[in-house]
N, C-alpha and C positions, 0 to 999 in steps of 0.2 A: 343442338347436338347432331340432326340430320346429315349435316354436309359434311362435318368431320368423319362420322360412321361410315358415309360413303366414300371419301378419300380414304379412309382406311381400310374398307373391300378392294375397292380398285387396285388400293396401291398393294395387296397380298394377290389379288389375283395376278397382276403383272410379273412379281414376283416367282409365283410355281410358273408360269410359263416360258420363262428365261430359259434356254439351254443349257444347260448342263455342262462343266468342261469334257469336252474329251477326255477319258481314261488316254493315260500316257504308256504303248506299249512296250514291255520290258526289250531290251535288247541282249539278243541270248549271245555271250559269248561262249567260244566252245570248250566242252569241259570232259571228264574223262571220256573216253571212247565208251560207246552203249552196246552190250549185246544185239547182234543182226541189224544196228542200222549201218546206211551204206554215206563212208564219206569219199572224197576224191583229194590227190594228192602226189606227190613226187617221192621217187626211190632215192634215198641219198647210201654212200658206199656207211657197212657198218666198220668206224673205226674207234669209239671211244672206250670199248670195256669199261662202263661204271660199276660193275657185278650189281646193279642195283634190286636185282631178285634173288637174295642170298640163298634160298633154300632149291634154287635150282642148279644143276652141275649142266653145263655146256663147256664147248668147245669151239671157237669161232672156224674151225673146219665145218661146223654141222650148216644146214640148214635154216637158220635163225631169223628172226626179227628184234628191232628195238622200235619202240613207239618216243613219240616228241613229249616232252616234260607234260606239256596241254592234255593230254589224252593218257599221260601214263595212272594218273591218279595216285593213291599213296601205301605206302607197304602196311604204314603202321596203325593207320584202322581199318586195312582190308579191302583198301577201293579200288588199289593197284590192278593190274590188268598182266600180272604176274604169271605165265601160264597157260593163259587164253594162248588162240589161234588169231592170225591174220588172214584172211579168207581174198585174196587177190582176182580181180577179174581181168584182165586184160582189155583195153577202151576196143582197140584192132578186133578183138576176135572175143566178146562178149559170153561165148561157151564152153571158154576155158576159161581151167582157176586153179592159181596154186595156195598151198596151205603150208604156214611157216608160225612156228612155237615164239611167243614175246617171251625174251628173258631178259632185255633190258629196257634201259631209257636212251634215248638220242635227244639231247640238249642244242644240238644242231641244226634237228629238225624243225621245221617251221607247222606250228599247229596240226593239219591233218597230216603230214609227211611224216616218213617213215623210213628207217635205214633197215637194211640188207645186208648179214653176210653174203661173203663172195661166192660161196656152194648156193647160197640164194638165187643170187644176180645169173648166177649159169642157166637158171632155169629156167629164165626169163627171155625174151627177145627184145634186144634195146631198153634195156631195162634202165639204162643211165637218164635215158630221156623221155620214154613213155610217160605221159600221165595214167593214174589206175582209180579204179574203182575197186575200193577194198572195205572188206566187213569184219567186225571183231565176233567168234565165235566162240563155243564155249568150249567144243571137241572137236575131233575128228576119227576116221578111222585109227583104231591102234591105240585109244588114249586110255582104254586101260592099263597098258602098260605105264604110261606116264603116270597116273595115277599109281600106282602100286610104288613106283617109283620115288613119289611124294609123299608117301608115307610111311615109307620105310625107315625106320628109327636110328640107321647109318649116315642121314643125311645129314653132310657137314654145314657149319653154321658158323659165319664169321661176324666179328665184332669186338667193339671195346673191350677190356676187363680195368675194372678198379678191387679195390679193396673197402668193406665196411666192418665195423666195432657194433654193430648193434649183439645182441644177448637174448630178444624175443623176436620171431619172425610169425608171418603171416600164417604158416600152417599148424601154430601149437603145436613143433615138436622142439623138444628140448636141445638147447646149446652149446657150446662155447668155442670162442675164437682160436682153439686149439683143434676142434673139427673140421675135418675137409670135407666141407661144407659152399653151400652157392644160395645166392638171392637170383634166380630168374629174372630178365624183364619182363615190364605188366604184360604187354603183347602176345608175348609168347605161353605166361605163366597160365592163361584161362581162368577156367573156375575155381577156386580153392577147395572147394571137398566134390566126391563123389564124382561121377563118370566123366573123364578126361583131366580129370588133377592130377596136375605136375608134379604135388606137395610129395616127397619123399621117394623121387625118381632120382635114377644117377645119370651125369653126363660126364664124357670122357673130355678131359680138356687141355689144349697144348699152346704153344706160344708159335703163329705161322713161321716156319720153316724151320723148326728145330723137331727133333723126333720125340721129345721128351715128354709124358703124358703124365697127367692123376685124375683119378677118379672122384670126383665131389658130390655131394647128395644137397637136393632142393630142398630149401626149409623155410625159404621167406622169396618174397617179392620183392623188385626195383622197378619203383615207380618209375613212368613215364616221364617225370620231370628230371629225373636223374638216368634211365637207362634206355634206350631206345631198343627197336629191333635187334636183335642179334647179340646183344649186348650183355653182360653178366657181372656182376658183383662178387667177388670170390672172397670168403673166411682170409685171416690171416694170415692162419697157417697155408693155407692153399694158394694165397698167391706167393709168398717166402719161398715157395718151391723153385718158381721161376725166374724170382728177380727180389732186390731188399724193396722193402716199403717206400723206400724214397722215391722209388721209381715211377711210383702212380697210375701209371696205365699201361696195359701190355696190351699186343694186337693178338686177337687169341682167335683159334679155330677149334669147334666142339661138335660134338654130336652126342644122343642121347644110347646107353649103352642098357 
């Protein structure tokens, strides 16, 4: 039994002293843009208007920024980059920097690149072809204002509308499809009771480009799987207002009143 026991030390010792494989390192692809780190990238002109940050009102006169799909992250659980600052350095002249509001996406763009309104690009020197060094911020001066801005309960809000028959809604208050009445998307809707609930708020709602308004009150939620950002569920009677049932979906613009 001696030699066996010892081909079988041996052969465990050989064993632990094999090497190990190399750990395989992740390869990071680039993924939303990060508060204050610094990427580098090309201006492309801003042309697409996606309005893809609904709750903000611009103007492609103003100022602005869009970020590339890569870096914009997403509206509807908050990762978007909606609002932030683009913090620009200039490669030429490293102690200057200008600062421009994201309120869209650019599908255009390539990864860390970034489009510019033209009130932007003025501000700029060779801005068509500069490369930059640019950081995503969280403020700037004046962003009080912006904020106050964001929160002010006039702020219009675009989106689907459908129609639903449900009879019980998520905030236990009593129904029927003859009240002008609204199911919130989850997104928007928050927490169902106590400090910040939507449950029995009114919002003002109209069909875009018509002047025609009603006023409906929040009494349930539209899941995520049915109603995305911006989006709303309207009583029966409350969409009949705008158009017959058959119609299915109307493009609506709302705000909370």
């Amino acid at each position: 039994m001696a030699p066996i026991a010892s081909f079988i030390i041996v052969a465990a010792s050989l064993l632990s002293t094999m090497a190990a494989p190399s750990p395989i390192s992740p390869v990071h692809s680039p993924s939303t843009a990060q508060l204050n780190a610094t990427y580098s990238g090309f201006i492309n002109p801003y042309t697409e208007h996606r309005n893809a940050c609904p709750e903000i009102e611009y103007s492609s006169e103003e100022p602005i920024a869009a970020v590339s799909a890569t870096m914009f992250g997403n509206i509807e659980d908050e990762t978007s980059v909606c609002g932030k600052y683009i913090k620009i350095n200039l490669q030429g002249n490293p102690s200057k920097h200008h600062v421009f509001k994201v309120v869209d996406i650019c599908h255009e763009c390539k990864e860390t690149s970034f489009s510019l309104s033209q009130a932007a690009m003025d501000q700029l020197v060779d801005s068509s072809t500069a490369a930059v060094n640019w950081q995503l911020i969280e403020a700037h001066a004046g962003d009080e204002i912006v904020k106050r801005k964001a929160n002010n309960k006039r702020s219009v809000f675009r989106g689907r509308g459908t129609w639903f028959s449900d009879k019980i809604g998520s905030c236990g208050i009593k129904f029927s499809q003859k009240d002008m009445i609204v199911a919130l998307n989850q997104n928007q809707m928050g927490r169902m009771w106590g400090k910040g609930s939507k449950c029995g708020q009114k919002i003002r709602v109209k069909t875009r480009g018509s002047s025609k308004s009603v006023v409906v009150r929040i009494v349930d939620t539209c899941p995520n799987r049915f109603c995305r950002y911006g989006q709303l569920d309207l009583s029966q009677a409350a969409f009949k207002k705008f158009a017959p049932m058959s119609k299915g979906i109307l493009d609506l613009e709302w705000s909370f009143v």
